[in-house]
TIVEX-328237 format. One line per 4 residues: number of its first residue (from 1); their letters; for each residue z, x, y of C-alpha. Coordinates in steps of 0.25 Angstrom, whole numbers, plus 5000, padded with zeros to 4 digits. Example, Ala and Ser with C-alpha at 12.3 -4.5 7.8 and 13.67 -1.06 7.14 Angstrom:
BEGIN
1> as> 5031:5049:4982  5029:5055:4996
//
This chain:
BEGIN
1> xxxx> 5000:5000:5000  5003:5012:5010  4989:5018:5008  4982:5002:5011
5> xxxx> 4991:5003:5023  4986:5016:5028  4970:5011:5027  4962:5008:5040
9> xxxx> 4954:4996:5038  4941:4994:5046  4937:4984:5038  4941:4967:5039
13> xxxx> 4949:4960:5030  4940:4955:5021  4936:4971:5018  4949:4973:5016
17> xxxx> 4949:4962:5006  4936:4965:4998  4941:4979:4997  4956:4977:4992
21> xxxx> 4949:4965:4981  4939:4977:4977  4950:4986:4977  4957:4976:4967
25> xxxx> 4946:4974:4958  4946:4989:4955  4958:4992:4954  4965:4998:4942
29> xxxx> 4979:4993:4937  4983:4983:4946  4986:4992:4955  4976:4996:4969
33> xxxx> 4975:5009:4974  4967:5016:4985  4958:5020:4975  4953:5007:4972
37> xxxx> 4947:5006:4987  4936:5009:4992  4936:5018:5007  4940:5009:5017
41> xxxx> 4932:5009:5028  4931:5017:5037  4920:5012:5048  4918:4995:5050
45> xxxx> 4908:4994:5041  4896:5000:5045  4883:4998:5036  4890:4987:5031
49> xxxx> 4883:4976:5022  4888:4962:5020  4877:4955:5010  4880:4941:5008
53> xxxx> 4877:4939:4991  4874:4926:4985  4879:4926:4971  4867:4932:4963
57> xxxx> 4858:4934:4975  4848:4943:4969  4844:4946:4985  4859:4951:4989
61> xxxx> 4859:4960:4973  4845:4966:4979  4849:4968:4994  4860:4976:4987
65> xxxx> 4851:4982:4976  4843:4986:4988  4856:4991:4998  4858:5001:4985
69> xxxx> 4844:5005:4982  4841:5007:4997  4856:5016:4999  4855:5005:5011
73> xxxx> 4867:5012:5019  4881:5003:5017  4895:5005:5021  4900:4993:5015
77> xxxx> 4893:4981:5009  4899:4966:5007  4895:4955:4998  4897:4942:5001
81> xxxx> 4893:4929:4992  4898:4916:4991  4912:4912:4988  4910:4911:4973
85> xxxx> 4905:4925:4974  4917:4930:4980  4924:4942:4975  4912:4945:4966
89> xxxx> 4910:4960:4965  4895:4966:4966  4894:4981:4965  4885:4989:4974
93> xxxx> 4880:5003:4973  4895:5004:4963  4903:4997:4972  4910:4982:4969
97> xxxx> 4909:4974:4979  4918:4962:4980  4910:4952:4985  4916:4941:4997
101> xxxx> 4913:4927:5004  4906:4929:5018  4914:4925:5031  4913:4924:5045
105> xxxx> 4919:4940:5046  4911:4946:5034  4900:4951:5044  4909:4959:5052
109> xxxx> 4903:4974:5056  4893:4971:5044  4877:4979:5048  4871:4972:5038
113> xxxx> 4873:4958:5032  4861:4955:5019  4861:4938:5018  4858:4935:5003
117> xxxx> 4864:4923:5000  4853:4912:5006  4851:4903:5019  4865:4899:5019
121> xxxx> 4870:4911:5018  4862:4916:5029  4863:4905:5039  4878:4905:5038
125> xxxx> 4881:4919:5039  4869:4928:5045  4875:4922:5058  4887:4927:5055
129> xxxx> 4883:4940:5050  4873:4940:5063  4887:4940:5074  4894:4949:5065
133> xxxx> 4884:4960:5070  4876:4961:5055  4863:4962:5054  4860:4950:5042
137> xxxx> 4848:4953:5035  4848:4937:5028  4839:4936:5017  4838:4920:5017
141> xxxx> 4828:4911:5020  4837:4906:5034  4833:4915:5045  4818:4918:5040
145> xxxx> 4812:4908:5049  4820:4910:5063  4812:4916:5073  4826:4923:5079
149> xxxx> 4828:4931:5066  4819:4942:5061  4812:4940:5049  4810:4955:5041
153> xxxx> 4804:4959:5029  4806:4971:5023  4799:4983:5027  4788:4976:5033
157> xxxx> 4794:4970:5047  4806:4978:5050  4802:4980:5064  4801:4965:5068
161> xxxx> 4815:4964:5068  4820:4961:5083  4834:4965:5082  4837:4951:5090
165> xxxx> 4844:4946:5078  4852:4953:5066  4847:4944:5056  4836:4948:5048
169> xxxx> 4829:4939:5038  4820:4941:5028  4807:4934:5021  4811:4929:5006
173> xxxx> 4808:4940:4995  4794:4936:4992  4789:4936:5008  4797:4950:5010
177> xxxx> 4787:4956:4998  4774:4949:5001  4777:4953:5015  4779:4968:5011
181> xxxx> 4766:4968:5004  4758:4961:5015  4764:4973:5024  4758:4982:5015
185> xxxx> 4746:4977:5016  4744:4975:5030  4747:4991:5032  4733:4992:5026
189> xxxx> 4727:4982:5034  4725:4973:5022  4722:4959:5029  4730:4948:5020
193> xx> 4728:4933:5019  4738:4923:5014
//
């Protein structure tokens, strides 16, 4: 208890939480030593991730296949899912991550904030994550068609986002490839008819 004591905590409450639960989970013999933590932070966050999963949401597994394949550079990372999800455990890159329920606070000094979990997801929290300073890359159909909301895909139109806004949308997965190959094609000034 003298040694918890001694710690500075940069983090919120809710860190504090998810760590002292993975802490437990780990734990050997009942019994909870300093060993059992991970580093406490020392900065608030920085390179942070917060990805909001949908339970078995094969677009939230791949964005963080592709956050490991990529060495995508992260502090921290923070899974959110649905109440029944709560308190789930998903491992990345060798680590467990308990996973928590979204709330007003989660977005707080959060870079990044990767939307898998479907319109409603999106349209009750990108807001929310928008405020908190994030930049929400949502990948449902919500904000796809509203003129104030850059629509990027991948590799191909980068440069046309204005920066006006911090949420990004993106096509669904079929549009994003066609779209990749037809930008292939117009490099060679190959005329296309649809």
């Amino acid at each position: 208890f003298h040694w918890w004591k001694q710690q500075s905590w940069s983090g919120n409450l809710r860190e504090l939480r998810n760590v002292i639960r993975r802490a437990v989970l780990f734990a050997q013999n009942q019994m909870l030593w300093k060993d059992n933590l991970p580093e406490f932070p020392k900065d608030r966050r920085q390179n942070s991730v917060n990805f909001e999963k949908q339970e078995d949401n094969e677009v939230g597994n791949m964005v963080l296949k592709l956050l490991d394949e990529y060495n995508f550079p992260i502090k921290n990372i923070y899974l959110f899912a649905s109440e029944k999800s709560k308190s789930k455990i998903i491992n990345f890159k060798g680590i467990n991550y308990l996973v928590d329920v979204l709330t007003n606070d989660s977005f707080t000094n959060m870079d990044f904030v990767f939307l898998c979990g479907g319109t409603e997801v999106s349209k009750k929290w990108a807001l929310v994550a928008e405020r908190a300073g994030a930049y929400v890359i949502d990948n449902s159909s919500y904000y796809r068609m509203d003129k104030d909301i850059s629509l990027i895909v991948p590799n191909v139109n980068f440069n046309s986002y204005d920066y006006k806004r911090k949420i990004i949308s993106n096509p669904n997965c079929s549009t994003i490839q066609s779209v990749i190959v037809l930008n292939q094609l117009k490099k060679f000034k190959i005329k296309v008819k649809l």
